[in-house]
C-alpha distance (Angstrom), angle and dihedral (degrees) to the residues before:
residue distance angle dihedral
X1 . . .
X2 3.52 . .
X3 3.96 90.0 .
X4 3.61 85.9 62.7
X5 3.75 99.4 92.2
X6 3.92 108.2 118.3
X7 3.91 137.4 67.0
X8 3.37 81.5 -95.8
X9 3.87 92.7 68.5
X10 4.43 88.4 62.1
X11 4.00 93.6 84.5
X12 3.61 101.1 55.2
X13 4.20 91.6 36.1
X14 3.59 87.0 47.2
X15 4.23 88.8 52.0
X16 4.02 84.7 46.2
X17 4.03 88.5 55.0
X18 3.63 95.7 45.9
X19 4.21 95.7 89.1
X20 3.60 79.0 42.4
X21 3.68 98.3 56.8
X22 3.78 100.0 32.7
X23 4.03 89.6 57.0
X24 3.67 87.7 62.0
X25 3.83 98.4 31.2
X26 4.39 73.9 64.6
X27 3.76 92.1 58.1
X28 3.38 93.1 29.0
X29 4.32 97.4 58.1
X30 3.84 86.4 34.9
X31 4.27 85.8 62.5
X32 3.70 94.8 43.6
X33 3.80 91.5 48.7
X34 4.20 89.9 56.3
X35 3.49 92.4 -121.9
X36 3.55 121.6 155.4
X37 4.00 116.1 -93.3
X38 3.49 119.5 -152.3
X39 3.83 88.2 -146.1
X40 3.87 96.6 160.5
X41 3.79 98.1 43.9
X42 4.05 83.7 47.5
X43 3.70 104.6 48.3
X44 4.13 94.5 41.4
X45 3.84 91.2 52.4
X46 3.64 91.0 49.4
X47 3.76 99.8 33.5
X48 3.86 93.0 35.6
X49 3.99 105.1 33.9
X50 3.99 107.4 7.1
X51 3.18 99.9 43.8
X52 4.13 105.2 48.7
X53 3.87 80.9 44.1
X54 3.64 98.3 64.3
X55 3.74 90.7 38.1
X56 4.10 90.3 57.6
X57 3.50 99.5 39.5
X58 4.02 89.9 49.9
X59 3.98 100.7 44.4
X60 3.76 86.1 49.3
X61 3.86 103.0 44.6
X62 4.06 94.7 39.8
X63 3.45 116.9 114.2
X64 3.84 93.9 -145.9
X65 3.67 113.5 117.2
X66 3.99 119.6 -107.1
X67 3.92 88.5 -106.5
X68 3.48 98.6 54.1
X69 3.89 91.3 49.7
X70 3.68 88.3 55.4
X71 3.57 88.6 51.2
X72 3.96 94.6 52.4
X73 3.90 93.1 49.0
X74 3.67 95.3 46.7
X75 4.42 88.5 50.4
X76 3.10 81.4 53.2
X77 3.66 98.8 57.8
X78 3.85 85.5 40.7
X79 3.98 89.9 56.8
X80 3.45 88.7 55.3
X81 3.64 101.5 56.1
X82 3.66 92.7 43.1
X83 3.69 98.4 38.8
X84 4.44 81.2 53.8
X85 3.80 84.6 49.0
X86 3.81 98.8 51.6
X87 3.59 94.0 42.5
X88 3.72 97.3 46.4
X89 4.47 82.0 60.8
X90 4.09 88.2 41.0
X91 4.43 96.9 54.2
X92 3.80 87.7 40.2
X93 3.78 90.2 53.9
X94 3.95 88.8 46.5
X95 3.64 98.8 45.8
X96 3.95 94.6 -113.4
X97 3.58 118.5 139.5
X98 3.72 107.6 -92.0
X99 3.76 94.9 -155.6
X100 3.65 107.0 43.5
X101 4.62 96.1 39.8
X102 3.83 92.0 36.7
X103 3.75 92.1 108.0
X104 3.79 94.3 37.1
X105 3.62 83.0 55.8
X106 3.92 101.5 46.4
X107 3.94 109.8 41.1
X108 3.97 121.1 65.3
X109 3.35 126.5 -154.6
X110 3.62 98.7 -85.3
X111 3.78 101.7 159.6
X112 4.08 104.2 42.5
X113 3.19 101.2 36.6
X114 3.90 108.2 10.2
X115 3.74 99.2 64.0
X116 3.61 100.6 39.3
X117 4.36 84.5 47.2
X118 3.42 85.4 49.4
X119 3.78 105.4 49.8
X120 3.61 88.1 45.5
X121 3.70 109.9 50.4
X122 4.19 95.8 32.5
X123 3.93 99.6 19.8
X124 3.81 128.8 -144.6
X125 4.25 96.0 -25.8
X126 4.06 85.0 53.3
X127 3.92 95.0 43.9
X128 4.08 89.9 50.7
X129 3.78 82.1 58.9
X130 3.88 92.6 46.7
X131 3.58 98.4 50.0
X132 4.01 84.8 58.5
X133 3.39 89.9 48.0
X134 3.81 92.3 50.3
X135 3.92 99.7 40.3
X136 3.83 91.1 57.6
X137 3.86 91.6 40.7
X138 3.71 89.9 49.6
X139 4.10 98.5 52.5
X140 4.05 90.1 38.3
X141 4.38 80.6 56.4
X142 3.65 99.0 42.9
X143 3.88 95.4 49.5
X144 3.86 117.5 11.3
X145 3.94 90.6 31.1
X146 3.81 96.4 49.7
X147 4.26 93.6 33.7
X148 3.69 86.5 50.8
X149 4.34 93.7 52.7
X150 4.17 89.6 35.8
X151 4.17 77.8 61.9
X152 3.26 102.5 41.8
X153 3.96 89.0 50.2
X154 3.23 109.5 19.2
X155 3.46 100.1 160.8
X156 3.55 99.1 66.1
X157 3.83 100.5 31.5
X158 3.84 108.9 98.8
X159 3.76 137.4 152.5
X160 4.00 129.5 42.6
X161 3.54 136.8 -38.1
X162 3.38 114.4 -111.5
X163 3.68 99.4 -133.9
X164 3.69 119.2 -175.4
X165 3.86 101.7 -122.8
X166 3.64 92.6 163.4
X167 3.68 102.8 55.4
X168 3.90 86.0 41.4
X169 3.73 89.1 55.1
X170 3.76 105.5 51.4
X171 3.54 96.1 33.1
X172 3.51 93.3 66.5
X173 3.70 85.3 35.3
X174 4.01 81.6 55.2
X175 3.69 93.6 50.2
X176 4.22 90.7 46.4
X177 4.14 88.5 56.1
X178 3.57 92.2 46.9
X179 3.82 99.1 48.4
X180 3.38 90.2 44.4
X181 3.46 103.3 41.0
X182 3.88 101.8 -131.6
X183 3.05 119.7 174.6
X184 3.97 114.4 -124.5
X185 3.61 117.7 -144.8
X186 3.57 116.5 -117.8
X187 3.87 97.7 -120.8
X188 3.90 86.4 57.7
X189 3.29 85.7 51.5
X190 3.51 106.7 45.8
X191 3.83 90.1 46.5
X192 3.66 94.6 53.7
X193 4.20 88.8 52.8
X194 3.34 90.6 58.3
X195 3.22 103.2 45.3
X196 3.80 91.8 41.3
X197 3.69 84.9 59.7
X198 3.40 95.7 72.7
X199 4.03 99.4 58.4
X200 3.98 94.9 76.2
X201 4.19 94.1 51.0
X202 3.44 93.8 41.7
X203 3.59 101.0 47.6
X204 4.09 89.3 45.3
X205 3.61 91.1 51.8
X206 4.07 92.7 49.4
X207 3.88 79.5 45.7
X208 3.63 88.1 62.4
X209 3.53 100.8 39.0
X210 3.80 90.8 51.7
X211 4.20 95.4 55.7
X212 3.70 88.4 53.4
X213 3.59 96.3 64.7
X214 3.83 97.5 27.7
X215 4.15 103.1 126.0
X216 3.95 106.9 -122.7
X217 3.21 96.7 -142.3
X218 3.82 129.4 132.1
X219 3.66 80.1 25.6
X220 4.14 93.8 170.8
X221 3.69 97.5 48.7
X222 4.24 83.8 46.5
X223 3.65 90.0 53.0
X224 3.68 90.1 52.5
X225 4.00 99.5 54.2
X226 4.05 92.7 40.4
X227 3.94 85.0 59.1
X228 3.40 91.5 37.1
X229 3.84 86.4 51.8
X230 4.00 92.6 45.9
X231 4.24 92.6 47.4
X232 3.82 91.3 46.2
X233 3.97 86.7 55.1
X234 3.64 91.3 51.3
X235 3.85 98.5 45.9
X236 3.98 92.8 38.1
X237 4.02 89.5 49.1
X238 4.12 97.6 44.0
X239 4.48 83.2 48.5
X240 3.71 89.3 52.2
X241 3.38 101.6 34.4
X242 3.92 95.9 48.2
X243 4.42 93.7 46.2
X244 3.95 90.1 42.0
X245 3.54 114.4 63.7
X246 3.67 111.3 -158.6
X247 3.63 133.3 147.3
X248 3.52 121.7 -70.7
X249 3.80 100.8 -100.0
X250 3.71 102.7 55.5
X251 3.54 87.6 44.9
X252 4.08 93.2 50.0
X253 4.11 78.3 50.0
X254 3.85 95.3 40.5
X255 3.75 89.0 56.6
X256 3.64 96.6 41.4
X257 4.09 94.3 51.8
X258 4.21 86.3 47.0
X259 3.84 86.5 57.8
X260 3.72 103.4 57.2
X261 3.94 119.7 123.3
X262 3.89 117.6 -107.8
X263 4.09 112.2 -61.8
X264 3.57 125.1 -118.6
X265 3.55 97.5 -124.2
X266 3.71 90.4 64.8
X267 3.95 95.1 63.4
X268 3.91 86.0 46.6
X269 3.97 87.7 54.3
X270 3.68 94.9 34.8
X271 4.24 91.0 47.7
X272 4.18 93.0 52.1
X273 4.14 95.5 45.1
X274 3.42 105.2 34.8
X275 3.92 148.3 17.6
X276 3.77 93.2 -102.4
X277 3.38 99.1 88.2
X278 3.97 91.5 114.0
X279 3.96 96.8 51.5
X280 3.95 85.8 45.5
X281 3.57 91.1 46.2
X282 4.23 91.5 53.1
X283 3.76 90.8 39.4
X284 3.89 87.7 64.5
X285 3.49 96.2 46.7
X286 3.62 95.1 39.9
X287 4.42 97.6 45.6
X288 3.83 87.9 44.1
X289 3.95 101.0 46.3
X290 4.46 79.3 49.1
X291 3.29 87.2 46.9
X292 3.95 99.4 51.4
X293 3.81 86.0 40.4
X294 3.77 89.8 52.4
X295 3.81 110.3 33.4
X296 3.51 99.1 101.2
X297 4.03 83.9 65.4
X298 3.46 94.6 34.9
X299 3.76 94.0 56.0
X300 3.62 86.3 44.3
X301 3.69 92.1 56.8
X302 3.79 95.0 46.2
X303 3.97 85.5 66.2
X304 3.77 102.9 31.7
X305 3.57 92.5 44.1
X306 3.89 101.8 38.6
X307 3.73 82.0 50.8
X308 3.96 96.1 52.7
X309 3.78 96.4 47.0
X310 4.06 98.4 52.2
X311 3.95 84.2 44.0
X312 3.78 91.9 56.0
């Protein structure tokens, strides 16, 4: 990818998107038409089956070495903290409530759109790197991103957390295979591919689904966070990238993971715990429409500039 770096590049980005775009054009028409959405039964199959299938069957196949993995998951702890840092500056700048849009402003959509990016503009070696990104992002979400809004508005936050048990389990699962060098048998295997296969349509297709009945209210405060949530991945990814040092491809992937619009599950969190839901609900729409608008360049960027900072 890293020839891609002129207008010329948009046509064949644009071809890699369209699987992208017509899994959530799916959910997407199938919410404008008022039809009923299975929303439940879709998000725990992918969430609760899909999902810790794909992350198994990748951390066991890769061919990156144990010390590199390590690596990955702890930037991506890293990216987190910084990410939370930068964007705590960014909403107080803007006038957004730090407190109740911190979340919102720190996690990117690292499952819908992440993965599926990934896969398609680095291939199997920069979706291995993905899913690590997206496993840690996913249990930091479920249990330091929801504890931290049930504090901050604890009045209003009920119900449970919706901790990722799955991903928890086979990741360390994962890790016990691959330190131990067992050997997995191939119908194991073969099972968790395919079922692993189903997390990235799924989840683009609730993706879809969930912008067409997003309220568009508070549109101007919504605009706000979504940028904030796009400049945070930017700064947080170039800080990373630059102290780091790793090879060229997980930090073309790095960078590209960092720059993903606001995730759904935020506005879901943000709606049940505080009376944000609206501005979440607009920052989703508006960071993902820029960041459909924009991925050509932003794909761009996540190989010219990964490649510029480790060549510093």
């Amino acid at each position: 990818m890293g020839d891609l770096n002129t207008l010329s590049a948009y046509p064949a980005l644009l071809a890699q998107l369209l699987p992208v775009i017509c899994c959530a054009a799916i959910g997407f028409y199938w919410g404008r038409m008022g039809k009923i959405f299975p929303s439940e039964f879709v998000s725990n199959v992918a969430i609760s089956f899909a999902t810790p299938s794909l992350v198994f069957y990748t951390l066991v196949t890769t061919s990156m070495d144990n010390e590199l993995l390590l690596r990955v998951g702890a930037a991506a702890v890293v990216s987190v903290i910084v990410m939370a840092s930068i964007a705590c500056v960014l909403l107080r700048l803007t006038g957004l409530p730090v407190l109740f849009l911190l979340p919102c402003a720190t996690f990117p959509n690292a499952g819908n759109l992440g993965l599926p990016m990934a896969q398609l503009s680095y291939g199997d070696d920069g979706m291995v790197i993905a899913v690590t990104f997206f496993a840690i992002f996913s249990f930091m979400q479920h249990t330091v991103g929801v504890s931290f809004l049930a504090w901050a508005n604890h009045k209003k936050a009920s119900g449970k957390q919706n901790f990722p048990y799955g991903v928890a389990l086979v990741g360390i699962a994962a890790v016990l295979v691959r330190a131990f060098h067992v050997e997995v048998p191939a119908p194991i295997l073969g099972s968790a591919k395919m079922v692993g296969s189903l997390a990235v349509p799924l989840m683009l297709i609730s993706l879809g689904y969930a912008l067409s009945v997003l309220q568009k209210s508070r549109l101007k405060e919504g605009s706000k966070l979504g940028l904030v949530r796009l400049t945070v991945g930017a700064l947080g990814g170039t800080i990373l990238i630059y102290f780091a040092n790793f090879p060229l491809l997980i930090s073309e992937v790095i960078m590209l993971q960092l720059l993903m619009p606001v995730a759904v599950v935020n506005y879901i969190y943000t709606d049940r715990m505080t009376e944000y839901g609206d501005t979440a609900a607009a920052a989703v729409l508006v960071s993902t429409c820029v960041f459909a608008v924009l991925s050509p360049l932003i794909i761009a960027w996540s190989s010219f500039g990964g490649s510029l900072l480790i060549a510093r």
